[in-house]
N, C-alpha and C positions, 0 to 999 in steps of 0.2 A: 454604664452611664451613656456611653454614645448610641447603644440601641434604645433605651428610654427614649433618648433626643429625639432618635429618627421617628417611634414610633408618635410621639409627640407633633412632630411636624407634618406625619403622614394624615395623623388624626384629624389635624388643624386645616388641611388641606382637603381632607375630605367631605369636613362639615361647609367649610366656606362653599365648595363645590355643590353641595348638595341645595345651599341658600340660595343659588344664583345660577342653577343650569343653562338657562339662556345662552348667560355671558362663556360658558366653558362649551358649548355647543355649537360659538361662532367661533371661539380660541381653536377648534377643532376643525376648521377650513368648513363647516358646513354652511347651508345656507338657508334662511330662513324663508321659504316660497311664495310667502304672499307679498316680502318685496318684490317679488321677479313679476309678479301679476297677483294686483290687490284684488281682483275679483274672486280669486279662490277663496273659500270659505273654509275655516278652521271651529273647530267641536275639539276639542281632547279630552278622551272620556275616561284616560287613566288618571288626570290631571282632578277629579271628582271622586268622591264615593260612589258616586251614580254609576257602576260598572259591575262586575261579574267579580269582582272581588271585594267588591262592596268597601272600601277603600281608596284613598286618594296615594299614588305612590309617584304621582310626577310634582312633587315638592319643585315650584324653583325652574319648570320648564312652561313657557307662557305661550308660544309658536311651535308649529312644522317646521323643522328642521328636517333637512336632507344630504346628502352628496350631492356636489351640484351633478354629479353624472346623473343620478336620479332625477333631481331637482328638472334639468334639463327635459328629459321624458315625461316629465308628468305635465309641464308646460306644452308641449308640443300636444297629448292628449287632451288636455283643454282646452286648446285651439281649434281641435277638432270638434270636440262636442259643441263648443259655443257656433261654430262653423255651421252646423247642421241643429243646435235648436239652440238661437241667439239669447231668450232666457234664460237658459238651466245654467248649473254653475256645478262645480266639482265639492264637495263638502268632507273634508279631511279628517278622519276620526284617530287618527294613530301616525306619526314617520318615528324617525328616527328616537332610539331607545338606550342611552348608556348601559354596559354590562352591571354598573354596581344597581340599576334599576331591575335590571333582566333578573339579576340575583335574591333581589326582594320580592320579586314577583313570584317564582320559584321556590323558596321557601314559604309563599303562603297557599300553594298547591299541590306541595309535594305531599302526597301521601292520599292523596284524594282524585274525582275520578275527572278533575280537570287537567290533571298532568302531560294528555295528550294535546293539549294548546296553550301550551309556553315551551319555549325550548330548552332544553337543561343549557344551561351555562358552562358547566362542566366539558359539554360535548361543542364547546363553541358559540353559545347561541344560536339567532335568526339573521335573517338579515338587516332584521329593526337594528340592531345592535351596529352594522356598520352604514346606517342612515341608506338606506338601500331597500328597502320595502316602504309600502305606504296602504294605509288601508282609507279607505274610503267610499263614498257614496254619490249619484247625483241628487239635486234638491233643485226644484220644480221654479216658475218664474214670483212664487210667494214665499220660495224658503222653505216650502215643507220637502222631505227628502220624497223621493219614489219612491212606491211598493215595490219591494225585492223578495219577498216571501218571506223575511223572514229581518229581527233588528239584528242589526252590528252586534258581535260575540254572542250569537245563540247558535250554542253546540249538539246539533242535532243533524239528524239527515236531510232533513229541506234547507241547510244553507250550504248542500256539496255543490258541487259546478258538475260532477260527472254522469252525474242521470238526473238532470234535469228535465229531461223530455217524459220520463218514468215519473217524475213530480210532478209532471202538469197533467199529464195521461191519470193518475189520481185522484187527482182536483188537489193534491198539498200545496201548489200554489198552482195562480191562476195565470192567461196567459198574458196579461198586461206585466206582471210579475217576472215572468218569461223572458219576454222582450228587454226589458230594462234591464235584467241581466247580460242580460247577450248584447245588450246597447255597452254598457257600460265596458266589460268584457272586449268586445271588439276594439273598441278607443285606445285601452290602453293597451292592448297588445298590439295596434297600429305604430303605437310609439314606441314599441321596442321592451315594454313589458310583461314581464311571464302569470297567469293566474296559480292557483295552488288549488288543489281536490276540494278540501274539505271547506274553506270560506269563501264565499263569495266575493267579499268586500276588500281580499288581501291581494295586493300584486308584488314581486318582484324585479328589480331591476338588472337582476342577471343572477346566474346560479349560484349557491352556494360555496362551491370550491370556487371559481371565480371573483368571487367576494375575500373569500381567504386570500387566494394568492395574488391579487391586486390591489388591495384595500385595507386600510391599517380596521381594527375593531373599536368602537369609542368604551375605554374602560371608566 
């Protein structure tokens, strides 16, 4: 009987959560980014069908959520870019990611040849998982994002960062393309965050063991 209970309350506790991620994503010390600076622009493209899973799996999360350790660096890269072109604005496609999301996400890839861009949950997650990565884009003084060679989640070799110069030497993207990478790139690792090989649009707020052993994981 007293396992029923718990599984019952755990249940209970689960769906409320899943209703209202916001509200369990602030309960979670994290911080919502566009209080800290309303000029940041938010898109979240898990929050839609509109995505590569063709599916809406952020039920209940309406904002960019962060660590404020992140939160704080990606402020300070925005400073910069507004700094050097006073129109453009940062446009947030993806932060912070609870594991019970990481875990749905996950089961609707596993087994297919997207498996290489989600992280098994199993093995820990990403760093989405403890509000510590952020993916994102800049978008121009009318709102339309910059050509980057390539849209947000396209799994291919024009959206690696590591031969890039081999992408343009090609003509797979062009060198306006180029540039706005390497614009975008430089900002945020000026403020102290890490890019990754294979997306362009994803940065890090510090390593992954570092994330473990400082950082609680939001389950």
């Amino acid at each position: 009987m007293k396992h029923l209970i718990l599984f019952v309350i755990l249940l209970f506790s689960s769906f409320c959560r899943g209703q209202d991620l916001d509200a369990y994503m602030a309960g979670r010390k994290l911080v919502d980014v566009t209080s800290m600076d309303t000029t940041l622009r938010v898109q979240l493209v898990y929050a839609s069908p509109d995505n590569f899973l063709g599916k809406a799996v952020y039920s209940g999360i309406t904002r960019a959520w962060l660590h404020p350790d992140a939160a704080h660096k990606l402020l300070a890269a925005h400073r910069l870019l507004k700094k050097e072109h006073p129109g453009w604005r940062f446009l947030i496609y993806d932060a912070a990611r609870p594991m019970s999301v990481q875990q749905k996400m996950w089961a609707m890839v596993r087994g297919t040849d997207k498996t290489n861009y989600v992280s098994n949950p199993a093995n820990g997650g990403g760093l989405h998982n403890y509000g510590l990565a952020v993916d994102l884009t800049i978008i121009d003084e009318k709102g339309e994002p910059l050509p980057m060679g390539t849209p947000f989640d396209f799994f291919g070799e024009e959206a690696h960062t590591t031969n890039e110069e081999v992408l343009l030497d090609n003509g797979r993207i062009t060198r306006p393309e180029f540039e706005n990478r390497r614009l975008l790139r430089r900002l945020m690792k000026q403020a102290g965050f890490r890019s990754i090989p294979y997306e362009w649009w994803h940065f890090n707020a510090c390593t992954r063991a570092e994330a473990r052993q400082n950082y609680p994981v939001i389950d």
